[in-house]
matplotlib code that plots the C-alpha trace (Angstrom):
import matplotlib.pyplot as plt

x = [91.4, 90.2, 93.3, 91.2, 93.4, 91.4, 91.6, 95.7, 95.4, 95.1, 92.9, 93.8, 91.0, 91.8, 90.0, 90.8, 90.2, 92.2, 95.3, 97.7, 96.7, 98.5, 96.9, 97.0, 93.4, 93.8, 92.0, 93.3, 92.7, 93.2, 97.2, 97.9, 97.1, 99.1, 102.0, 102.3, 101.9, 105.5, 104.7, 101.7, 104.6, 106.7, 103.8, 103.2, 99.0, 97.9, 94.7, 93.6, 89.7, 88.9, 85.9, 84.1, 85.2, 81.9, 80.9, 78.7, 77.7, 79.5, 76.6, 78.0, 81.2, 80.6, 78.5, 75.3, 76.4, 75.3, 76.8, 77.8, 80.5, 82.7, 85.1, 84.5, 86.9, 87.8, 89.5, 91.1, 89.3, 88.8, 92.6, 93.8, 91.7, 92.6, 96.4, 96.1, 94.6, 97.4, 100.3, 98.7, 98.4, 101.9, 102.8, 100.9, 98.0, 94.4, 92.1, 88.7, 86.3, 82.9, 80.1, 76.8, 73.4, 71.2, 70.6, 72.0, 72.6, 69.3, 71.5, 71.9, 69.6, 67.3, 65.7, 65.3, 63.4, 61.9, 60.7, 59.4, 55.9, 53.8, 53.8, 57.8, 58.9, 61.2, 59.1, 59.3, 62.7, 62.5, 60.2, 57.5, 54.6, 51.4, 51.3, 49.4, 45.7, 47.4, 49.9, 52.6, 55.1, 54.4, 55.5, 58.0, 60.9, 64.4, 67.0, 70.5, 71.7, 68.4, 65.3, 62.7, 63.4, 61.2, 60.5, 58.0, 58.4, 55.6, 55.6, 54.3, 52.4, 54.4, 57.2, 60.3, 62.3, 65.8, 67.4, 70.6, 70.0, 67.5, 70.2, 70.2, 66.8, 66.9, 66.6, 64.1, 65.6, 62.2, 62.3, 64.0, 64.8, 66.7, 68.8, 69.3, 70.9, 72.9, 74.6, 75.6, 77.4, 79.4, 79.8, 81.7, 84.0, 84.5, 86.3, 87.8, 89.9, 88.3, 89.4, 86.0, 83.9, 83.0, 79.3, 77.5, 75.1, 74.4, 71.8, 69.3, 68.6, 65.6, 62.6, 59.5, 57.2, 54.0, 56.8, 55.0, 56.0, 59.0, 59.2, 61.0, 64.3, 64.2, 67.4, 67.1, 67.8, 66.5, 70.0, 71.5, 70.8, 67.7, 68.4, 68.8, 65.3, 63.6, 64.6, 65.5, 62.5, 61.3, 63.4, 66.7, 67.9, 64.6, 64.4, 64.7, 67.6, 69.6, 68.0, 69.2, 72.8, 72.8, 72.0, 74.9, 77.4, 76.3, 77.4, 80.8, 81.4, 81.1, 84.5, 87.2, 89.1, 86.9, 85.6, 82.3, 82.7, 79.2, 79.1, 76.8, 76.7, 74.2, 74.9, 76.9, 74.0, 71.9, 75.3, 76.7, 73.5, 75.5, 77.9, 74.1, 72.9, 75.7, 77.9, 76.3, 76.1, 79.0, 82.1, 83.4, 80.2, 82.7, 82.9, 82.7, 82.1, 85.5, 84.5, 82.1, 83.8, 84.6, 88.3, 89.2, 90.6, 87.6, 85.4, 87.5, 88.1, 84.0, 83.9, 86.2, 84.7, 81.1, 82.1, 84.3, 81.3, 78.3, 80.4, 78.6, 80.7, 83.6, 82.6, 86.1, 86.2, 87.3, 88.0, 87.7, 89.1, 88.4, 86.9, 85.9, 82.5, 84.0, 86.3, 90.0, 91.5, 93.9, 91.5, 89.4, 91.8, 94.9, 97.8, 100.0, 96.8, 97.0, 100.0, 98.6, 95.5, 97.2, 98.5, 95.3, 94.0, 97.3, 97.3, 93.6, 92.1, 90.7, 91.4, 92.2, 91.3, 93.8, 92.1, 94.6, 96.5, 96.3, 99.6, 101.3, 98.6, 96.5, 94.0, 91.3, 91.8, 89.8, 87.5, 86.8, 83.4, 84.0, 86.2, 83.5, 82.4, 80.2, 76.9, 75.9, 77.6, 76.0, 72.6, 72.7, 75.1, 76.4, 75.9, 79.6, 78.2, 80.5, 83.1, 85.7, 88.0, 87.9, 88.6, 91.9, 94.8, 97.6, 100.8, 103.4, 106.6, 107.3, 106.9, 104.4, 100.4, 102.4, 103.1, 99.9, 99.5, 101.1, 97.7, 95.4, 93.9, 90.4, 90.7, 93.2, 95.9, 97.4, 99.0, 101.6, 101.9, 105.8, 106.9, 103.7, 104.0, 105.7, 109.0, 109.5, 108.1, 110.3, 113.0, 112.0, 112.4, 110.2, 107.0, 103.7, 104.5, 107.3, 105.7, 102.7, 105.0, 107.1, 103.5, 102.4, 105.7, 105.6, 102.3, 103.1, 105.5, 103.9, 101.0, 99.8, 99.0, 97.1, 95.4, 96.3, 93.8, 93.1, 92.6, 92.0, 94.5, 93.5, 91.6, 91.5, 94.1, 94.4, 95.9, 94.2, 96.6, 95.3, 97.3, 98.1, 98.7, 99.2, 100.9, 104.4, 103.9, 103.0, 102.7, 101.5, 99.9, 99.8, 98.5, 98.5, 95.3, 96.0, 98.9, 100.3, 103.1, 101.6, 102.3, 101.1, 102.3, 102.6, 100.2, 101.6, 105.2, 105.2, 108.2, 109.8, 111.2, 109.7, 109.2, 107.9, 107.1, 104.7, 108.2, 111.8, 114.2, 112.8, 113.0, 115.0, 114.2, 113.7, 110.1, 109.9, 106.5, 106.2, 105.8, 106.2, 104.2, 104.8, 102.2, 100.1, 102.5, 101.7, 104.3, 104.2, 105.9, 107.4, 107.0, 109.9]
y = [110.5, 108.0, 105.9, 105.4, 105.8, 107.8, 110.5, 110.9, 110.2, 112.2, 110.9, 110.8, 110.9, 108.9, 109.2, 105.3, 106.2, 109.1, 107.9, 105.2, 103.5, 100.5, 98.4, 101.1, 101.8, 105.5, 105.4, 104.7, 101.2, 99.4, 98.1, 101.8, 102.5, 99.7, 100.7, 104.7, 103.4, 104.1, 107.7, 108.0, 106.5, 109.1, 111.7, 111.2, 110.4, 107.5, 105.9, 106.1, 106.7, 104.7, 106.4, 103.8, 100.9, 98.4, 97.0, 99.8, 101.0, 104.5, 106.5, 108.3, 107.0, 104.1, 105.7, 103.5, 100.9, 97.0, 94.9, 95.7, 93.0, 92.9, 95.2, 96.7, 94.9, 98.4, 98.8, 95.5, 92.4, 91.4, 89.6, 93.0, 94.6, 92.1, 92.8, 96.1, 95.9, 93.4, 95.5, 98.8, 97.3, 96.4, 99.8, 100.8, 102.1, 102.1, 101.7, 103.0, 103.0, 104.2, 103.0, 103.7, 103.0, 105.9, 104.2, 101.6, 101.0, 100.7, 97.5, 96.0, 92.6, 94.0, 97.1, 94.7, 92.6, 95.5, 96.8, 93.7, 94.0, 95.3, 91.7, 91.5, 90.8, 93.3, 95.7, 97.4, 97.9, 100.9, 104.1, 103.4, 106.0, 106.4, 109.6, 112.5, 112.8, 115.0, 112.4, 114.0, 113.1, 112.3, 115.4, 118.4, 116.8, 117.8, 115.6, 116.7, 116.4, 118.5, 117.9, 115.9, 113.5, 111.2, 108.8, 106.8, 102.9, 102.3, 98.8, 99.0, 102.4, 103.9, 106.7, 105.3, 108.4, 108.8, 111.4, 111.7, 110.3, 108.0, 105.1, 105.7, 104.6, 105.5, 101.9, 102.0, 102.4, 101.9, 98.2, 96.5, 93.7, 96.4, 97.7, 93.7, 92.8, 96.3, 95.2, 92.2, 94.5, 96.2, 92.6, 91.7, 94.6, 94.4, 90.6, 91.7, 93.9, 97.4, 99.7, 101.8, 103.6, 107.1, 106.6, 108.8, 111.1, 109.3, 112.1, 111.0, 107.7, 108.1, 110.2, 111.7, 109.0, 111.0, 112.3, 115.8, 118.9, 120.5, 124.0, 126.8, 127.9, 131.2, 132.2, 131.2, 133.8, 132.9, 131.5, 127.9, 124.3, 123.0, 121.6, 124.9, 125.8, 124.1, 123.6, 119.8, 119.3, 116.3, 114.3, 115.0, 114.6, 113.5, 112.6, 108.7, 108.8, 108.8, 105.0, 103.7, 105.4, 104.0, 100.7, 100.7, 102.3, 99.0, 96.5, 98.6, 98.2, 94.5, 94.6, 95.8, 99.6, 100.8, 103.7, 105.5, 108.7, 110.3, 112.2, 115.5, 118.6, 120.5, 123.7, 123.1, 122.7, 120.0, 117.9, 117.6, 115.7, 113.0, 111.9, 110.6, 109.8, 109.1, 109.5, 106.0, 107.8, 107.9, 108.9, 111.6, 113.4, 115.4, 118.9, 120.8, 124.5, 125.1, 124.3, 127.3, 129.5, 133.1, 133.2, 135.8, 135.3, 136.3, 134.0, 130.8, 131.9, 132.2, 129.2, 127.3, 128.5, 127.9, 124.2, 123.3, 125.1, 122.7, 119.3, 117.4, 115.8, 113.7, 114.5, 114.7, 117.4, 117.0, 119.1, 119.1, 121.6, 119.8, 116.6, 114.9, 117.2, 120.5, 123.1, 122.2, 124.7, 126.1, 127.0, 128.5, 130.8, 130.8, 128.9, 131.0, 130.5, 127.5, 126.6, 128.7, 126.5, 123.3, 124.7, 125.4, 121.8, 120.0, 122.0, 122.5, 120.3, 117.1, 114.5, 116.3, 114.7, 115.7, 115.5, 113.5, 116.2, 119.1, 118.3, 119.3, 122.2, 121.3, 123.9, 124.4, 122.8, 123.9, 120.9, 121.4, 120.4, 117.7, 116.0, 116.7, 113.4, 114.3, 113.5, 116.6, 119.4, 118.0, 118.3, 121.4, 123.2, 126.7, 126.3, 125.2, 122.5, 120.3, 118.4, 117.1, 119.7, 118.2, 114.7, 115.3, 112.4, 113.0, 114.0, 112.1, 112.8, 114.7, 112.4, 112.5, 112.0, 112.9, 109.3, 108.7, 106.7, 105.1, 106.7, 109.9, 110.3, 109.8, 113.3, 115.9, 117.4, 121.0, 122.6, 122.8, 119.2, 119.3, 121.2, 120.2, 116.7, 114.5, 113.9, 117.5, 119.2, 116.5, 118.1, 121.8, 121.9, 125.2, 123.7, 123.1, 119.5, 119.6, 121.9, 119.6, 116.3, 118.5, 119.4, 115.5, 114.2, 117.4, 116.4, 113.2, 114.2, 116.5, 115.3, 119.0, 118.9, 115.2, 115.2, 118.7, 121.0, 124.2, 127.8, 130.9, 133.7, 136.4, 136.7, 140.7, 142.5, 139.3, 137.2, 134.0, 132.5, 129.4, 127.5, 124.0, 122.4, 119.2, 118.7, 120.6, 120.6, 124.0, 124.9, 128.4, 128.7, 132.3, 132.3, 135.3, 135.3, 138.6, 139.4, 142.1, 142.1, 141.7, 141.5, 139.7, 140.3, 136.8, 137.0, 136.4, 137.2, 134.0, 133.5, 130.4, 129.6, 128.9, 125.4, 125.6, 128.0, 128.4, 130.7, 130.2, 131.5, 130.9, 127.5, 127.8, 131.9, 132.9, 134.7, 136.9, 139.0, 140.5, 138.2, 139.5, 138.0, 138.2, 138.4, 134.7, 133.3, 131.1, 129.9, 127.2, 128.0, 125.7, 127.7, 127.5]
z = [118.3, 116.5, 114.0, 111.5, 108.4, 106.4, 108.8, 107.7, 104.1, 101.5, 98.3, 95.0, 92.3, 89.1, 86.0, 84.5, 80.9, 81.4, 83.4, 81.4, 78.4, 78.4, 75.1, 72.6, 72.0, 73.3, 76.1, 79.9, 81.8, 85.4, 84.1, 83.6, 86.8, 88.5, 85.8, 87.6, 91.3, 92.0, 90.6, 93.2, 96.0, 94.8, 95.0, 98.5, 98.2, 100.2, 98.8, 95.1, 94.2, 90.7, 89.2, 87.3, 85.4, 85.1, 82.2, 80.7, 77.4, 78.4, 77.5, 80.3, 80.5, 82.6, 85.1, 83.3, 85.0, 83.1, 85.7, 88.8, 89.6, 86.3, 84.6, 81.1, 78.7, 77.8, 81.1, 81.4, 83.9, 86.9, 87.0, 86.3, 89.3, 91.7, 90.9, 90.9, 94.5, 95.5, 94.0, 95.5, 99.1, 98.5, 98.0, 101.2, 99.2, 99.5, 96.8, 96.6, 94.2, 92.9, 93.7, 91.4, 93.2, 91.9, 88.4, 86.4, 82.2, 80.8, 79.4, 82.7, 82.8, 85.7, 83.5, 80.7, 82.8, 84.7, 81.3, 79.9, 81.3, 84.0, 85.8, 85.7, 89.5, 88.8, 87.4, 90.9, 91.1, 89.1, 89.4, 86.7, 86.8, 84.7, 82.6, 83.0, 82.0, 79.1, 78.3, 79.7, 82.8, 86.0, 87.7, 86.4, 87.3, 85.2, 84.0, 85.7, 81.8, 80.5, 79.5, 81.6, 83.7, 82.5, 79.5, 77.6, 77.6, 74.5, 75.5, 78.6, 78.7, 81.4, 82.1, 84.0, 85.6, 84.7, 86.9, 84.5, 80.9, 79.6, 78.9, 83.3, 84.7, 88.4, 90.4, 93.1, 96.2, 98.6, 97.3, 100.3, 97.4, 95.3, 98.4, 99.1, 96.1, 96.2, 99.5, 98.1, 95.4, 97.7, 99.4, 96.2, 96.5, 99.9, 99.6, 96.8, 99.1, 98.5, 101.0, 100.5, 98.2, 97.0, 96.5, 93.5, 94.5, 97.4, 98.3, 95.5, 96.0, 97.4, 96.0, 97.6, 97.5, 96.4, 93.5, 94.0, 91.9, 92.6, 92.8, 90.8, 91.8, 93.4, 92.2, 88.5, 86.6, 83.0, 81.9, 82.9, 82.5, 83.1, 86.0, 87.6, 86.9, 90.0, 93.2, 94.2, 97.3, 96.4, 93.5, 96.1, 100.0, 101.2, 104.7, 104.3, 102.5, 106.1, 106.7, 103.8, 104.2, 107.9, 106.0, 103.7, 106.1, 108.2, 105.3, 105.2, 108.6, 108.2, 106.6, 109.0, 108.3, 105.1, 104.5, 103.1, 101.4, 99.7, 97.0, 97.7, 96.5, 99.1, 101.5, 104.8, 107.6, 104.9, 104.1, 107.7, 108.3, 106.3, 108.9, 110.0, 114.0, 115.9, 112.9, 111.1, 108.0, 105.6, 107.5, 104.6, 103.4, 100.4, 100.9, 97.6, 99.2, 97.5, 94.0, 93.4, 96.4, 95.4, 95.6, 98.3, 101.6, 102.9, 101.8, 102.0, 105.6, 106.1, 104.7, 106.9, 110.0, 109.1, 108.0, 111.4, 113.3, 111.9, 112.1, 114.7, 117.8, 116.5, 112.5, 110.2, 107.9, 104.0, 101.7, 97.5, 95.2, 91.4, 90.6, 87.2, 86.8, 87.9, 85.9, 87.3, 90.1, 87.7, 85.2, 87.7, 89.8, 87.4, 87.3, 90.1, 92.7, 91.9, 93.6, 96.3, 96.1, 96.6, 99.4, 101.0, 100.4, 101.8, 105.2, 105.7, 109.0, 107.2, 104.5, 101.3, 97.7, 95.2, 91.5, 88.8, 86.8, 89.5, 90.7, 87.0, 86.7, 84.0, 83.5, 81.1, 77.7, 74.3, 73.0, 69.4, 68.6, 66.6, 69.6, 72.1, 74.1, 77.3, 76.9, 79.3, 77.5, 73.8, 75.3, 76.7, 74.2, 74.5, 78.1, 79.5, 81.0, 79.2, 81.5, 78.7, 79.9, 82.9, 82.2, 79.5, 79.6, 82.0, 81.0, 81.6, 79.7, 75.9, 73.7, 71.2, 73.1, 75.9, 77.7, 78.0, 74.8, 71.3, 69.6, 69.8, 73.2, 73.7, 74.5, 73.7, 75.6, 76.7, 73.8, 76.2, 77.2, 76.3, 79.1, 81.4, 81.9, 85.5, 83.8, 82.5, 85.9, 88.4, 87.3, 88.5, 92.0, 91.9, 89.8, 91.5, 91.2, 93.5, 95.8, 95.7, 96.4, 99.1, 100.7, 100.8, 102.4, 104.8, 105.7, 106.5, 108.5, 111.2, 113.0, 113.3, 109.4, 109.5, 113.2, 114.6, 115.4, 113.6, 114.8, 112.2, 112.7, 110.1, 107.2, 105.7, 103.3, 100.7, 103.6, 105.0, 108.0, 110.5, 112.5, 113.1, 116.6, 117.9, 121.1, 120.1, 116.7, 115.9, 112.7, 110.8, 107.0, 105.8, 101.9, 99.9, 97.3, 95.8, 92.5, 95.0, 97.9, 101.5, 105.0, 107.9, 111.2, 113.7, 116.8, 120.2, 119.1, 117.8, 115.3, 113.4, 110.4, 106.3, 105.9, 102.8, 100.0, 96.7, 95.4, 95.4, 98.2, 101.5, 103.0, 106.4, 106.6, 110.1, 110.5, 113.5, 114.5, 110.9, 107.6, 104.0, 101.7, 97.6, 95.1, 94.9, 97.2, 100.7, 102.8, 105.4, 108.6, 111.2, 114.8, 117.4]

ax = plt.figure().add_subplot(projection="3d")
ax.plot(x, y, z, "-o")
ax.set_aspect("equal")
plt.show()
């Protein structure tokens, strides 16, 4: 078994403008971050994931990126990054932090040169295409935010594709002088002290270079965003795509002890092919099968055997349950699964990435339309495509905006922030952010839970049970995912005692061949 310390860890995303606001302008920034790394000591997480904080014009919120080795003055600088490193490493935290490469700000110098005429040398490094006889678009292509993917530079009588919005033209990632100066990006990082990166839809970087049709989505049913009208063939996960990963894992690995982590959201047997040949691709491809999973014990327990079974030799598994562009767990499943959930994710085999704000159970919070910010949801309304509930201010004590700020958030926050927030919640010894904290330091704790291996036990009746073994660390998970009382009876004759609960009253309770399970409760058992 490899040491590799991202195998141990668990991940904790952080949304910067969402986190700590530390200058008053209601909006999060890199000192908040460093200000709450006791809390994320105290938490138990291990390495912190910054989504982005380049300078940008935050069409989408900093993911149009205008220079790739700076920090938006909204967040703070780079003095303010490099402590924020220094004081997390101190703290025996890793940073890692997003990484951009499918497009950049249509602000960032090399589209305004790109777009300044045919004969630019850096016309190249973006996808320019003539129009169609008609006038129209190269191909059919959608926009991931709706709407085509492609628009019309007047200047120079071309489209330029845009995957995302127009203010994101997709660079060009065929142009060995575009991946070039990308590694040296990463380069930056890397001396800066980055202990890796979470890459952005790593699996459309590159595009089919004959940028052919793609087809129509077999299982569109009339209603959704555009996006969900074709099916991806040729503007996603093309075959080449693996070279260039292989490329940047290889600039990584330059750097001693980082890691790669790719953002992809395809079906198991297309995103293990990310771990790449001989497992040079990114070493976490993420594991979303969680976000859209029907929540039964059935179907996480399919799930978790048809992931483990198509990891290639000496792959690590992850696992996800919310991120900044899904609905949270809790407003998905309901607050009491969502302790249960939590669960799931903390004793699961693989690094688990714990979403800001899950740990206090924020769930889904009401956006009035005049408060609305994501680009996404405002051009594709009535759809529920928007992600603001996603991406609300933590909650950090009572007072008024909660902690997080002097002023009104950038976004609001629960109507029931006065009871939900870390200083509130440390105080109940029962509340999810407890159990979550208690689950961390557990984990870190038993080697069975961070290396061990895992075997499924049962799966029928509401009840999902695995266990966890390594050497004579043997330790059981039974979860309950139904509102009624269950049992499960120990295989084996195998008995032991509750080591931790989602509900009150059972730590130390001896377990023996038969288990009783209340409704939306799990229970983590310590065999022997």
């Amino acid at each position: 078994m490899s040491n590799d310390w991202w195998r141990t860890a668990t991940i904790y995303q952080i949304y910067p403008r969402s986190f700590q606001d530390t200058n008053a302008d209601g909006v999060g920034d890199l000192n908040g971050v460093r200000y709450r790394l006791d809390y994320l000591v105290w938490l138990g997480i291990d390495a912190i994931w910054l989504s982005p904080f380049y300078p940008s014009p935050m069409h989408d919120f900093g993911y149009d990126v205008a220079n790739y080795c700076d920090v938006d003055p909204l967040f703070g600088s780079l003095d303010d990054f490099d402590a924020l490193v220094s004081a997390a490493h101190a703290k025996s935290l890793k940073i890692i932090i997003d990484f951009v490469p499918n497009h950049t700000s249509n602000e960032h110098p090399w589209f305004l040169a790109s777009r300044s005429g045919r004969d630019n040398p850096l016309r190249d490094w973006y996808l320019w295409r003539d129009a169609q006889p008609d006038g129209g678009p190269p191909n059919n292509w959608f926009s991931h935010f709706g709407g085509s993917a492609w628009s019309w530079d007047e200047r120079t009588q071309q489209y330029y594709l845009h995957s995302f919005l127009p203010e994101q033209p997709d660079l060009n990632w065929r142009n060995p002088q575009v991946r070039a100066a990308m590694y040296d990006v990463l380069r930056f990082w890397l001396r800066r002290g980055v202990d890796g990166f979470r890459v952005d839809v790593i699996s459309h970087i590159v595009k089919d270079a004959a940028f052919r049709d793609n087809p129509a989505n077999p299982n569109f049913a009339g209603e959704g965003p555009d996006i969900a009208r074709l099916a991806q063939t040729y503007s996603s996960d093309q075959p080449e795509v693996h070279d260039v990963i292989a490329e940047i894992r290889r600039v990584v690995d330059e750097f001693p002890d980082r890691v790669l982590i790719g953002e992809i959201y395809l079906p198991i047997e297309r995103l293990v092919a990310y771990y790449g040949k001989e497992l040079g691709g990114v070493h976490l491809p993420f594991n979303f099968q969680l976000l859209d999973a029907r929540w039964d014990a059935a179907t996480i327990a399919n799930i978790i055997e048809m992931y483990e079974a198509a990891l290639p030799p000496g792959a690590w598994p992850n696992w996800v349950l919310s991120n900044h562009d899904r609905p949270r767990i809790a407003a998905r499943v309901g607050a009491a699964q969502a302790r249960l959930a939590t669960m799931l994710l903390l004793t699961l085999h693989g690094t688990p990435t714990l979403y800001y704000g899950d740990e206090i159970g924020i769930g889904h919070v009401d956006i009035a339309p005049e408060r609305a910010q994501d680009p996404w949801g405002m051009r594709e309304p009535d759809l529920g495509v928007g992600r603001d509930p996603s991406r609300t201010p933590m909650q950090w004590d009572a007072s008024a905006f909660a902690g997080f700020s002097t002023r009104e958030p950038w976004l609001p926050l629960t109507p029931d922030f006065a009871t939900r927030n870390v200083a509130t919640m440390r105080e109940d010894d029962m509340c999810i952010l407890r159990l979550t904290s208690k689950l961390l330091h557990y984990r870190h704790a038993h080697s069975a839970l961070g290396i061990g291996s895992q075997r499924l036990l049962h799966a029928s009746d509401h009840v999902l049970a695995y266990e966890r073994l390594q050497g004579a660390d043997q330790i059981l998970v039974a979860l309950n995912f139904c509102h009624d009382t269950r049992s499960f009876s120990l295989p084996n004759g195998l008995s032991g005692a509750v080591a931790l609960s989602t509900h009150s009253g059972r730590s130390g309770e001896r377990v023996h061949a038969k288990l009783e399970l209340r409704g939306d409760e799990g229970v983590v058992i310590k065999i022997g």
